[in-house]
C-alpha positions in Angstrom: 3.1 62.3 103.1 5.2 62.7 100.2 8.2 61.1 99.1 11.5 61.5 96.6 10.9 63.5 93.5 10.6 60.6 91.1 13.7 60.0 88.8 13.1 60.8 85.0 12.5 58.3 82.7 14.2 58.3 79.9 11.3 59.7 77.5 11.6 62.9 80.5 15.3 63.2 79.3 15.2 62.5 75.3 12.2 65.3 75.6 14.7 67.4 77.4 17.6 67.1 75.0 14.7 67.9 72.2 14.3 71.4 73.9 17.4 71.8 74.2 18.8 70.9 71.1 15.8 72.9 69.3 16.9 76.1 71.0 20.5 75.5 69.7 19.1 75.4 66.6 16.6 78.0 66.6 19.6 80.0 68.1 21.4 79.6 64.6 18.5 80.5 62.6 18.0 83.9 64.4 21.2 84.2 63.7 21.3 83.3 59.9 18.5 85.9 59.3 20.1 88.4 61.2 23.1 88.3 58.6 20.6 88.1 55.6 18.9 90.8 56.6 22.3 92.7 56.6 23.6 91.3 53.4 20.0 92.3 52.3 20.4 95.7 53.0 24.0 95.7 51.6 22.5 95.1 48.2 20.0 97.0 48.2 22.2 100.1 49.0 24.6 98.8 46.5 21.1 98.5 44.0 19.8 102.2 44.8 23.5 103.5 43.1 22.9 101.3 40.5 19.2 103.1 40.0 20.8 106.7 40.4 23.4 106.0 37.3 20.8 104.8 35.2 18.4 107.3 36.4 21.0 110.2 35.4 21.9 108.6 32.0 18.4 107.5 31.2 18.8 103.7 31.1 15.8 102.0 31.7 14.9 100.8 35.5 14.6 96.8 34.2 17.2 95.1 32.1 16.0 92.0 30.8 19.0 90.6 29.9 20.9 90.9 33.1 17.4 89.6 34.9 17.8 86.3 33.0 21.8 86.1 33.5 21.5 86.4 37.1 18.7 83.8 37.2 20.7 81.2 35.1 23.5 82.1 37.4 21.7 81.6 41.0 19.8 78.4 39.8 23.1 77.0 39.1 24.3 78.0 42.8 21.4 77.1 44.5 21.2 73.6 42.9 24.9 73.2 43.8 24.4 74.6 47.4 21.3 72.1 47.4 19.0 74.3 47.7 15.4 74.2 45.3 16.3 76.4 42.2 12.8 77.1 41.8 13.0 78.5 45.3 16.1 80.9 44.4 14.4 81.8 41.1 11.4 82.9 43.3 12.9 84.8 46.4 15.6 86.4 43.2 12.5 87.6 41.4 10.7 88.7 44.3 14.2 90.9 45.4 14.4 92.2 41.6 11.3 93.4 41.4 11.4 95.6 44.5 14.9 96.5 42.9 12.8 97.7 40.0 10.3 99.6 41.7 13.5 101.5 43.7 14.7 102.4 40.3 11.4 103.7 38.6 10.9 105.7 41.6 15.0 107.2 41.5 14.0 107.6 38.4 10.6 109.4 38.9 12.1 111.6 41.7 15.2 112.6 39.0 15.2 116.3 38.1 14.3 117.0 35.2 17.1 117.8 33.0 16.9 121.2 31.2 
């Protein structure tokens, strides 16, 4: 014979409200990447113009010195966002350089003027 369903204790409940609470919060970080992704691809597209005009004046795919304003620039936001500079200045360089590569091949693809 079996009787009531015992009640849960209240580990059985805090361990609920964990699951709970980490699915909220998962929940928000699907979310968060969903919009990077977006804002990703909003600079990129915004970067492949950018690779066309120097491609058709003949400006070089890198520019140094913008490279080392924008990292100056997003350290400073990241540490006042509180976020690990060293972090931005990684995930920055990581975007540039694929920004780079876009450009050399715009560039590569170009027609050859005559």
């Amino acid at each position: 014979m079996t009787g009531p369903d015992p009640v849960p204790g209240d580990a059985d409940l805090a361990a609920a409200r964990a699951r709970e609470l980490l699915l909220e919060e998962r929940r928000s970080i699907d979310n968060i990447d969903a919009a990077l992704v977006h804002l990703l691809a909003e600079r990129f597209s915004h970067t492949q113009r950018v690779g066309m005009l120097k491609a058709e004046h003949g400006l070089p795919p890198a520019d140094p010195s913008r490279e080392r304003e924008q990292v100056t620039r997003l350290r400073a936001l990241a540490d006042q966002a509180g976020l690990d500079p060293t972090f931005a200045e990684a995930f920055m360089r990581f975007i540039v350089t694929e920004v780079i590569r876009h450009h050399e091949r715009i560039r590569d693809e170009a027609p050859a003027e005559s």
